[in-house]
C-alpha positions as CSV (number, residue, x, y, z in Angstrom):
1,X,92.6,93.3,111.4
2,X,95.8,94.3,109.2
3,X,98.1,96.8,110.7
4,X,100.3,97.9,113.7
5,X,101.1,101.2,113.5
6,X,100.5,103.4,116.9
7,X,97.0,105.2,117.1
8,X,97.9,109.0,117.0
9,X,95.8,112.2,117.6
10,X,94.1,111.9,114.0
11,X,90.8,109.7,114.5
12,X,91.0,110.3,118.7
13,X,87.3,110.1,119.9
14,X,86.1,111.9,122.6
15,X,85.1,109.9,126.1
16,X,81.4,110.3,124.8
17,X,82.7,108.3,121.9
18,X,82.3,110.9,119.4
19,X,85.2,111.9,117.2
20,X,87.1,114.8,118.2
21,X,86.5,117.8,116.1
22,X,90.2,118.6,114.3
23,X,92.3,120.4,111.6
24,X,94.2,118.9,109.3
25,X,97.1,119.6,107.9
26,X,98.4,118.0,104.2
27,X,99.6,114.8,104.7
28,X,103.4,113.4,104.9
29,X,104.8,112.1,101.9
30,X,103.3,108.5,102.5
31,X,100.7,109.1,105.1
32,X,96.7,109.6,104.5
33,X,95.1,112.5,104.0
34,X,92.1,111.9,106.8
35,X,88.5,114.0,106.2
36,X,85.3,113.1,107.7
37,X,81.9,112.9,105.9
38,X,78.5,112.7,107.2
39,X,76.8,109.1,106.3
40,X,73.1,109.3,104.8
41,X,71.7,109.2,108.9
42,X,74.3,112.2,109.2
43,X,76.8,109.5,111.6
44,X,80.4,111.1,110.7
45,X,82.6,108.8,108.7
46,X,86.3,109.2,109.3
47,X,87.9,108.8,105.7
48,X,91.4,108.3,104.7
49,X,93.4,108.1,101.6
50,X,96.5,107.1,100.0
51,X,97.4,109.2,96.8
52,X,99.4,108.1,94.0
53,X,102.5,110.8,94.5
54,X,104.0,110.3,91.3
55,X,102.1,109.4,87.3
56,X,98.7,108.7,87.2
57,X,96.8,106.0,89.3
58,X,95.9,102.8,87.0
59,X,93.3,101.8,89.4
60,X,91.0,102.8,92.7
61,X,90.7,100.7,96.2
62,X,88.9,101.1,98.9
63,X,89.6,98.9,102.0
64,X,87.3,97.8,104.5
65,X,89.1,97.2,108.2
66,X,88.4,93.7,110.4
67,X,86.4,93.9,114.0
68,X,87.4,96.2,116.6
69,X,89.8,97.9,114.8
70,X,90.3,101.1,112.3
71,X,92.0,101.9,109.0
72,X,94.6,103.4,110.7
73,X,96.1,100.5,111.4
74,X,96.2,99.8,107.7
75,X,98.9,102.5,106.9
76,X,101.5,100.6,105.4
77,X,99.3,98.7,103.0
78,X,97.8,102.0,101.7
79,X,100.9,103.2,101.5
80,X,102.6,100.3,99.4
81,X,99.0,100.6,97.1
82,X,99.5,104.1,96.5
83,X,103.2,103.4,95.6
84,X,102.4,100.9,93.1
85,X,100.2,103.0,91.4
86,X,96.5,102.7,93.0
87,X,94.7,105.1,94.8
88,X,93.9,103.9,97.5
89,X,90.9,104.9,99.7
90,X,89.7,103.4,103.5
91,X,86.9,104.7,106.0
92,X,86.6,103.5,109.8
93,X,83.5,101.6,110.1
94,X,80.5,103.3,112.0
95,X,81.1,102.8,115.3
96,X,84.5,101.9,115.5
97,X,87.7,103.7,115.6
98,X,87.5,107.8,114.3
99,X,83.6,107.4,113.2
100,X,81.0,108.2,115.2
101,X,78.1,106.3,116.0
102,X,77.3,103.4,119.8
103,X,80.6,102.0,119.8
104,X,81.0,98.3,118.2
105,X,76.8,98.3,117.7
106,X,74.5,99.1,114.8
107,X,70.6,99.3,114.4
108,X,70.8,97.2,110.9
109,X,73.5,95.3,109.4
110,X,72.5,96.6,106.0
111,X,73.7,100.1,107.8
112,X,76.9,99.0,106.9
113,X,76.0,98.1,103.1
114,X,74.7,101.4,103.2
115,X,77.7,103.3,104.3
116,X,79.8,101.0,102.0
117,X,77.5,101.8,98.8
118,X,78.2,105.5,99.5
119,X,82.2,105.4,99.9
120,X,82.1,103.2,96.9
121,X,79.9,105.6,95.3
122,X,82.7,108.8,95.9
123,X,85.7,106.8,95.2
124,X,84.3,105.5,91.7
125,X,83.0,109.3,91.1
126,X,86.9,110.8,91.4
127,X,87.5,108.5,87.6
128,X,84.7,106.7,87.3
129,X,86.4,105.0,84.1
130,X,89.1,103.9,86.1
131,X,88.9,100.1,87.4
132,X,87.5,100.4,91.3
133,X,88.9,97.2,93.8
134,X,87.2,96.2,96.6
135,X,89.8,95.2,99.5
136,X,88.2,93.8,102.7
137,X,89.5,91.6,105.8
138,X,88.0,89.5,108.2
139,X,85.0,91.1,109.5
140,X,85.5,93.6,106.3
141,X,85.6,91.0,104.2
142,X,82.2,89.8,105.4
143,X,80.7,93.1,104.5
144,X,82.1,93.5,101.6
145,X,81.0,90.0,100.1
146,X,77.7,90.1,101.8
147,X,77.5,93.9,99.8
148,X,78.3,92.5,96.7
149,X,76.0,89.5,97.2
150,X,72.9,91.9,97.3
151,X,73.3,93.8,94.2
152,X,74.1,97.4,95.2
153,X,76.7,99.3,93.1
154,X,79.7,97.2,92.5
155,X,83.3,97.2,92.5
156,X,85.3,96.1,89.5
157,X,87.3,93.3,91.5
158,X,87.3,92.3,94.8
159,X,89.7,91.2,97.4
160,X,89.1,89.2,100.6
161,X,91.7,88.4,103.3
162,X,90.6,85.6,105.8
163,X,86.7,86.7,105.4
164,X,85.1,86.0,108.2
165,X,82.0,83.9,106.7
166,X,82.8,81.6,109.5
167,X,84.9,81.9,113.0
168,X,86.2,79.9,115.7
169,X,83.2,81.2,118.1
170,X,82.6,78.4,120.4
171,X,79.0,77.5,120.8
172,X,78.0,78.7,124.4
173,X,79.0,82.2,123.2
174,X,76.4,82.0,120.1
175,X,74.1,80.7,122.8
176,X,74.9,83.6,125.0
177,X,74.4,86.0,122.1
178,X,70.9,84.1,121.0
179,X,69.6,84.4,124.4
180,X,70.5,87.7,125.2
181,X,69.4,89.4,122.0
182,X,65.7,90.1,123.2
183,X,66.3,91.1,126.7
184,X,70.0,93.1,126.4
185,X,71.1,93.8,123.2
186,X,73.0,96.8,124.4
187,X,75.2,94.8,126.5
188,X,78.6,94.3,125.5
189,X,80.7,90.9,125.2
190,X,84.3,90.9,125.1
191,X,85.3,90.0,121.8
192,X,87.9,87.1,123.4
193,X,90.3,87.6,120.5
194,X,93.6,86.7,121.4
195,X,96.7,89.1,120.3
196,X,99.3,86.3,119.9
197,X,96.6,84.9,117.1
198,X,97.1,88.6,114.7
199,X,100.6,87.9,113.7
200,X,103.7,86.1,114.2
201,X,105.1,88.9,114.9
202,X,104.8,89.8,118.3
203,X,104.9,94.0,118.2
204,X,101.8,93.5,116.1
205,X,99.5,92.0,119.1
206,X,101.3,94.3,121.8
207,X,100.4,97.3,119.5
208,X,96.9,96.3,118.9
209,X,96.1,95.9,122.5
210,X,97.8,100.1,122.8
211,X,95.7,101.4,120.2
212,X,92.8,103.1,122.0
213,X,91.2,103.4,119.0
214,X,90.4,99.5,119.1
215,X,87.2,98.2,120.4
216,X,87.5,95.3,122.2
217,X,84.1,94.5,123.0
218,X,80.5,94.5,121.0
219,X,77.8,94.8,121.4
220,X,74.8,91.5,121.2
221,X,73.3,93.4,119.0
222,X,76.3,93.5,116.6
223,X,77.2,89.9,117.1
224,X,74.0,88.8,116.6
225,X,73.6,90.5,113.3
226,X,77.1,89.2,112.1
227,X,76.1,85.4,112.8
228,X,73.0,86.5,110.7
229,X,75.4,87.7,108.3
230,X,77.3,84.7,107.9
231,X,74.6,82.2,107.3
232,X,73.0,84.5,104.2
233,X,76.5,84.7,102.9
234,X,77.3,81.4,103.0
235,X,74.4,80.3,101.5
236,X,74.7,83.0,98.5
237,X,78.3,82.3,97.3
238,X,76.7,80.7,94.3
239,X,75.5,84.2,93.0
240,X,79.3,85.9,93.3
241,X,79.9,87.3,89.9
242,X,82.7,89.9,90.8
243,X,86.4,88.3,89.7
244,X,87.7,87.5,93.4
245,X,91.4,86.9,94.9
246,X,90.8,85.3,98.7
247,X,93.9,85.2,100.7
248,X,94.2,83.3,103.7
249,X,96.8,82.5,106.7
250,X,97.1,78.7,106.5
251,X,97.7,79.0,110.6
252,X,94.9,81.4,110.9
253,X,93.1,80.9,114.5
254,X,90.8,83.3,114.5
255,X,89.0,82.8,111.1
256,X,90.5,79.0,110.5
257,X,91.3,78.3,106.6
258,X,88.1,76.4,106.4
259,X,85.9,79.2,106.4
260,X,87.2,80.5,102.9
261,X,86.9,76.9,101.4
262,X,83.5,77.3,100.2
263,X,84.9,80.6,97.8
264,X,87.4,78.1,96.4
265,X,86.2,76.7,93.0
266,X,83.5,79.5,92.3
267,X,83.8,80.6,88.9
268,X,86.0,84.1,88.8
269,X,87.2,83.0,91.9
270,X,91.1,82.6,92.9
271,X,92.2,81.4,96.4
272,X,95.5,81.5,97.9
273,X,96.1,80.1,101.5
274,X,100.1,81.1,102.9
275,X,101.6,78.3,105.2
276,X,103.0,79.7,108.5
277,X,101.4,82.9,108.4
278,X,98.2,83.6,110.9
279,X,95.4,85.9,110.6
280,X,96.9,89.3,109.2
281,X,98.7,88.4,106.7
282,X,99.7,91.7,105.4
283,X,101.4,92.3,109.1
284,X,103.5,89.0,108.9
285,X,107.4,89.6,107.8
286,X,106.4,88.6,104.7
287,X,102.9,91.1,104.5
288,X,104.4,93.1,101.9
289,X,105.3,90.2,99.6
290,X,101.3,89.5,100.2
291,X,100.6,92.8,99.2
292,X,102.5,92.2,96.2
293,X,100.4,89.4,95.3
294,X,97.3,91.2,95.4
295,X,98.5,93.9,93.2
296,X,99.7,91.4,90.8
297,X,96.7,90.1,90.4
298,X,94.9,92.6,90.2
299,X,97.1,93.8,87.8
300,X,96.5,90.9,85.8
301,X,92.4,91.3,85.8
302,X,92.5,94.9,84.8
303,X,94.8,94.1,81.6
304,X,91.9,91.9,80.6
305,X,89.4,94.3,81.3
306,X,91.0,96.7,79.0
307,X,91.5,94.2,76.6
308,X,88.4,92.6,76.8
């Protein structure tokens, strides 16, 4: 979950759940430009993206937001991409945030490969010669390495901050979720993530709790689906092919530094963990130094792609 910034109308849903119809307006220098698209199923994806205002982009991304929240709250890193050249592209998860869809629930997990493939699909169609990252954190980092693990349309490189291929879940809440999977899936469990454990910066957590756009539980079926998620990922690492930066918060509680040991080593693979900094790293008072380190590597792989 990266980003504070206060929910505002844009991406309101309804108290159905449903995203508010809406004009809008061209962007602020700086800000998104927000759309909405209809997903294969026809759900309504709300889309936003970060132009390059000045020269020509050197490079595409396409971010994939944490649990409960929505790419909204990513503003400033799309921002500081777009400034730096990249042209940077994000969509609120079905289900969460702007999109529509049962809040915080799916039918499939792969409905979020699906939705994935597609946004990948229209950001590398805009300059489809022009290097395409993959950015995703936490819960987005999950899908996006599970995505890549099953051989769909790929990205060019891919980022991961504090994937969530484990958690600190404790065991009578997996139980809960196992037993309850049959007889309630609809029911929702509070997701027990504790604010102080975003940042160390406290406006972060007190804005995360005001965004109304945040889901703060989900659904059995979800969680049940993302433990699923986990084991198949962590038992495919072997096949990641995709050059890979993994960036973790050495004092990360909520996905501990462990989880992203296993990436560590794996060919193409390039792991930094930040001491003192906790599970947004891009929302610490150093986040845009972090941000900076991404786009220097990133940097660094495309030069060899061109001169490879």
């Amino acid at each position: 979950m990266i980003g504070s910034n206060p929910p505002s109308a844009e991406g309101q849903t309804s108290t159905d759940g449903e995203p508010r119809a809406r004009s809008q307006d061209a962007p602020a220098p700086g800000t998104a430009a927000i759309e909405h698209v209809a997903a294969r199923d026809g759900t309504p994806l709300l889309i936003r993206r970060w132009a390059v205002e000045e020269g020509s982009p050197w490079a595409s991304l396409l971010l994939v937001h944490g649990l409960a929240e929505h790419c909204g709250r990513y503003q400033h890193v799309g921002a500081q991409l777009a400034r730096a050249g990249i042209d940077a592209h994000g969509f609120d998860l079905r289900g969460f945030g702007g999109s529509g869809g049962p809040r915080a629930s799916i039918d499939r997990w792969s409905q979020l490969h699906d939705d994935l493939e597609e946004r990948l699909v229209a950001v590398r169609s805009i300059a489809p010669d022009r290097p395409l990252v993959l950015l995703g954190h936490s819960l987005g980092g999950l899908i996006a390495l599970g995505y890549v693990l099953d051989g769909r349309a790929r990205p060019d490189l891919l980022v991961l901050s504090a994937p969530a291929i484990g958690a600190k879940i404790p065991r009578w809440q997996r139980a809960l979720v196992a037993s309850l999977r049959r007889v309630a899936p609809g029911m929702r469990l509070a997701n027990r993530l504790d604010p102080d454990d975003l940042s160390c910066v406290a406006s972060v957590g007190e804005n995360y709790l005001g965004d109304p756009l945040n889901q703060h539980k989900s659904t059995v079926r979800f969680a049940h689906a993302a433990f699923g998620e986990q084991r198949r990922v962590a038992a495919s690492l072997d096949r990641l092919s995709i050059p890979t930066l993994v960036v973790h918060g050495a004092d990360d509680r909520i996905v501990p530094r462990a989880a992203s040991e296993p990436l560590e080593g794996q060919p193409g693979v390039t792991r930094r963990v930040y001491p003192g900094l906790r599970h947004e790293l891009h929302n610490e008072m150093t986040g845009p130094q972090v941000v900076e380190d991404e786009l220097a590597w990133i940097r660094d792989r495309v030069s060899r792609m061109h001169t490879g």
